[in-house]
N, C-alpha and C positions, 0 to 999 in steps of 0.2 A: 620435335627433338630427333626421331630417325630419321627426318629427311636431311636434320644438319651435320648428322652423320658422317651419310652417306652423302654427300656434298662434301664433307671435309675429305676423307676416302679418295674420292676423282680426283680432289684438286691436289692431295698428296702425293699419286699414283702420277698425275700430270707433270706434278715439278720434281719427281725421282726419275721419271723420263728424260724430262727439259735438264733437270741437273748431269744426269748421264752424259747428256749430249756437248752438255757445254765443255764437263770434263775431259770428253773423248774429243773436242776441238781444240782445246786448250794446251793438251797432254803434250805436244812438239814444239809448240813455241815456248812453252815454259821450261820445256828443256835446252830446246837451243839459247834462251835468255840466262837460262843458268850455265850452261860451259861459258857463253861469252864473258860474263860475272867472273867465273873463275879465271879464264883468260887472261881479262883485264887485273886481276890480283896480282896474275901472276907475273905478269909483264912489269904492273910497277915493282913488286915486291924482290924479283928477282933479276931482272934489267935492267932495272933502276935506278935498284938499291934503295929503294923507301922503306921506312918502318914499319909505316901505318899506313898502309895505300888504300885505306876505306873510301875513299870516294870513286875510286876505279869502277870496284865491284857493282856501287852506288848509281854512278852512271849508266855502265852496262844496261844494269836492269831497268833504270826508268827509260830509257832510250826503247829498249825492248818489250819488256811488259810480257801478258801473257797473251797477248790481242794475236793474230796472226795477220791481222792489218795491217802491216808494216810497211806506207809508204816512206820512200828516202827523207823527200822531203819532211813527213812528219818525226822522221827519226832524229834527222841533221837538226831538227828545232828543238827537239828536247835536250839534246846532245849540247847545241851551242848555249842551250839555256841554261843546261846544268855546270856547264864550265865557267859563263861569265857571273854565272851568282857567288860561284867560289869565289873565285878572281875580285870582283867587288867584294867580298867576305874579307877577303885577306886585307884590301888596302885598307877599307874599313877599319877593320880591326885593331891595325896599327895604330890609325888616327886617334879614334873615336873609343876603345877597348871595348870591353863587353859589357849587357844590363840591358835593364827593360828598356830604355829611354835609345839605348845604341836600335834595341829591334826594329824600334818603330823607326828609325835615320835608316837603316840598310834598306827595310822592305819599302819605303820610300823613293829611297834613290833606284834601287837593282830594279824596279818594277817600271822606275820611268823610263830609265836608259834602257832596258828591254823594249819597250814599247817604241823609244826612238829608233833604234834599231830593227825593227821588226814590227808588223802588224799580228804576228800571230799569239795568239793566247798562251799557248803551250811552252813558250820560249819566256813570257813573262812570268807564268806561272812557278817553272823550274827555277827562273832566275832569283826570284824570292826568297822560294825555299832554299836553296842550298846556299844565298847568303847569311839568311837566319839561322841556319844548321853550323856555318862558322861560326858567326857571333855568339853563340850561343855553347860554342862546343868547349868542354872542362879543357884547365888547362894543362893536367894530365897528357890529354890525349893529342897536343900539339908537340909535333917529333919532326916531322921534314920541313918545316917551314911553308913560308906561301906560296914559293914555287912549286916543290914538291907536290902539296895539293892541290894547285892547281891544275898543275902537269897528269897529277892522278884523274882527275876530273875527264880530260880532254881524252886520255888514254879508254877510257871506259867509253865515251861517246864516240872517236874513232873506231873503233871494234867492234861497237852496235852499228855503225853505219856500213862496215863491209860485210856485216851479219845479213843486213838488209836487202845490200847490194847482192851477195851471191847467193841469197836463199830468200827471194821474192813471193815465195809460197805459188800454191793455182790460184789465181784470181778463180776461176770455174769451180773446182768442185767444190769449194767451201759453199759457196750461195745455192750452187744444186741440192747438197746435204740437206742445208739449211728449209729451201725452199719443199723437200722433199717430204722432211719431217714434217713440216704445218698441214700440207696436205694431208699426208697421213692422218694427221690430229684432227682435222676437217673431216674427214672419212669415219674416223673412230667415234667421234661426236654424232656425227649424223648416224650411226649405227645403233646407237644409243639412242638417240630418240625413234628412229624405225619401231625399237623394243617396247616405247610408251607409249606408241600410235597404235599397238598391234594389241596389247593387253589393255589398254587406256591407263596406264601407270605417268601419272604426272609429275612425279618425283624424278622419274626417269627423264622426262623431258626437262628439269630443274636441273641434274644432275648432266644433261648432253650441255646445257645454258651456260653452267660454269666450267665445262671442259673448254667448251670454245673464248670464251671469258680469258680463261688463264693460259690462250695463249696468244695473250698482248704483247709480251715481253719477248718473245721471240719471233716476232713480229716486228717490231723494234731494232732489232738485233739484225735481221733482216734488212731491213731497211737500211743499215749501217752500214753492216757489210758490202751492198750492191753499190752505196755512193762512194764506197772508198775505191771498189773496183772500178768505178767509172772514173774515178782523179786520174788512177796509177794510169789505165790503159789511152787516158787523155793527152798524159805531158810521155809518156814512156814510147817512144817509135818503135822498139822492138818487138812492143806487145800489140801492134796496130792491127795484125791478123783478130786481135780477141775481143776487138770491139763489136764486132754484130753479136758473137756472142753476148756479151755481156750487158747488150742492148736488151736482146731477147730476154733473158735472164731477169733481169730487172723489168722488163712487161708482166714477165710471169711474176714476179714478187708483187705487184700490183694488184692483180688479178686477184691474187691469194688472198690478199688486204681485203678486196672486196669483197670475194665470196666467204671468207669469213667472215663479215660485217652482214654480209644480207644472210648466214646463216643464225647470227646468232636473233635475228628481226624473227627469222623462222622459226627458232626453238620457242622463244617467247609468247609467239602467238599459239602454236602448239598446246602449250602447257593452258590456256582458255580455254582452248579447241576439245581438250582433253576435260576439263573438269564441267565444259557447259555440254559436251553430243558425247562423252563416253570413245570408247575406243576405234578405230577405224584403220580396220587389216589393210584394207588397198592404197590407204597413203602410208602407210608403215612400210608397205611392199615395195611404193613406189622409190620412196627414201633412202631405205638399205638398197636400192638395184645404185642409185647415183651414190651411195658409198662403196661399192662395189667397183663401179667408173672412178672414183677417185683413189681410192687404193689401186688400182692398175696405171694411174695417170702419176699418183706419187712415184712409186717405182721405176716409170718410165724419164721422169724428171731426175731421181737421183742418177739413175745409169748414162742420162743422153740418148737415151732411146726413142726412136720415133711414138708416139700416144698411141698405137692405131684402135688396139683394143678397146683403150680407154675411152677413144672416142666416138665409136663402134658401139661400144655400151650406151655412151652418154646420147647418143642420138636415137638411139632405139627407144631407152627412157623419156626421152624428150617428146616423143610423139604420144605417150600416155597422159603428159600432160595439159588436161582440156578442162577445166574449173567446170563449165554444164556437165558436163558426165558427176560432177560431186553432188548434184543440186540436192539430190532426197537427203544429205547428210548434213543441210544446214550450210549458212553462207560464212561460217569460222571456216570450215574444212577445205571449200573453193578457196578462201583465202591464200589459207595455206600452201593449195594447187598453185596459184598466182605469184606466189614468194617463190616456190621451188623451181619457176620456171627461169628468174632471172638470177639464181645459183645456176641452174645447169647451162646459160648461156654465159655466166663466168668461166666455167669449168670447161667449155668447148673452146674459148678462148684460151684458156690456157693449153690445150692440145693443139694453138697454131693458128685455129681457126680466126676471121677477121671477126668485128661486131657484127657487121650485114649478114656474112654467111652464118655466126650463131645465130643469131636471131630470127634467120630464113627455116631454123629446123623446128622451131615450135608451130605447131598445129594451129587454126585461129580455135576462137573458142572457149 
């Protein structure tokens, strides 16, 4: 029961972290999606002359969202999706009126003609909904007619689309942040079990198991963000200087994937290592020094800094690692020694280094 705790603890501490972050990435785009929202209100409402220009604001925002992803292309598809479902909403409506039997005729037709129109999901999708949103909508709140809302529609997805266009965000620092943080978590993880190697506290290596665990999801996230930057810098000429960047970038998010994937094989086996030979100061020493390299390696990732220190550490480290120098401790703890050496030839990798040249700095043995 204390160890599920303290498990619960980490994994809360992790995602007040991870929540922090998403917030603190979020916080800009949700604002520039909310003036464009109000924008477009305002455009119809006072422009226009429309009553009820709810689907301006409507559009805005699905076009925008709170992603800072925001390639054109993906914007112009929400945008044309959310206009032609109005649009078929409207003629619909006329014909056919409203009722359960009408929802199922629009989301039929708006979802084929989207797809004829378009292979992308995103465009079918909107088109759907916002002709079901007609059909469906009291008749109360029908005031400008189907031009009107249509015209509102369009208005709201033209204004996300120059939203797009002159505020493309950094392709770079978001995936640096990004990539900076995992590391960090990596580093934070592994310092935590250094602590269960050094006391033999196996909870402690349970509790480093679900740190790295719980950061799947920003991992993911990760991943997202780096393919979205490779579309934009693909079809975008302007941005053609930022493609090795964002090559590089994306080797590093890789990298990250792995060495958290071979860390968490480490803390696992740890946590055996710990309950069958007791505690073991010198791989605990070893552990915390390559958290130590990664928190200098994170920091150097978030700023664009050359690694040197980081990697300066991580090779230093690297030459301690010789499984026979473990042998009096049992062949759990070599293991151990064996896992942490193909971490820290991720982690040299992520400071630049090629495979050949990481793997040249381990010791045989």
């Amino acid at each position: 029961m204390r160890g599920t705790w303290r498990r619960g603890r980490v994994l809360l501490a992790l995602r007040v972290r991870q929540g922090g972050r998403r917030v603190a990435e979020a916080f800009l785009p949700i604002l520039t999606a909310a003036v464009a929202a109000a924008v477009a209100y305002f455009v119809s409402r006072h422009l226009l002359g429309h009553e009820l220009p709810m689907f301006a604001p409507i559009a805005a925002w699905v076009c925008l969202g709170f992603s800072p992803d925001r390639q054109p292309r993906r914007v112009a598809e929400l945008g044309a999706g959310a206009t032609i479902g109005v649009a078929l909403g409207e003629v619909l409506l006329g014909v056919v009126g409203s009722g359960a039997v009408q929802i199922a005729v629009v989301l039929l037709i708006a979802a084929s003609v989207a797809r004829f129109l378009d292979r992308g999901h995103l465009l079918t999708m909107q088109a759907g909904v916002q002709a079901v949103v007609i059909i469906a909508m009291p008749a109360a709140m029908i005031a400008d007619g189907a031009v009107g809302r249509w015209a509102d529609a369009l208005v709201g997805a033209a204004i996300a689309l120059l939203v797009a266009a002159l505020l493309p965000g950094d392709l770079t620092r978001r995936p640096r942040r990004m990539t900076a943080a995992i590391v960090r978590d990596l580093a934070s993880a592994l310092g935590t079990l250094a602590q269960g190697l050094r006391t033999g506290d196996a909870q402690l290596a349970e509790d480093a198991l679900a740190q790295l665990r719980g950061t799947q999801a920003a991992l993911d996230s990760l991943d997202e963000t780096l393919r979205s930057a490779q579309e934009v810098v693909a079809v975008n000429p302007a941005l053609r200087k930022l493609r090795g960047t964002v090559a590089e970038l994306s080797r590093t998010g890789m990298l990250a994937d792995r060495a958290i994937r071979n860390a968490r094989v480490v803390a696992r086996r740890t946590v055996g290592a710990i309950e069958d030979g007791g505690a073991s100061p010198q791989v605990g020493a070893e552990v915390d020094t390559i958290a130590v390299g990664l928190h200098a390696l994170a920091g150097a990732i978030g700023a664009g800094d050359p690694p040197q220190h980081a990697r300066s550490t991580l090779v230093r480290i690297s030459a301690d690692l010789v499984p026979v120098t473990h042998a009096e401790e049992g062949w759990r703890k070599q293991t151990l020694v064996s896992l942490l050496r193909s971490l820290v030839v991720d982690a040299l990798q992520m400071t630049g280094m090629s495979s050949r040249e990481a793997m040249s700095q381990m010791p045989e043995g």
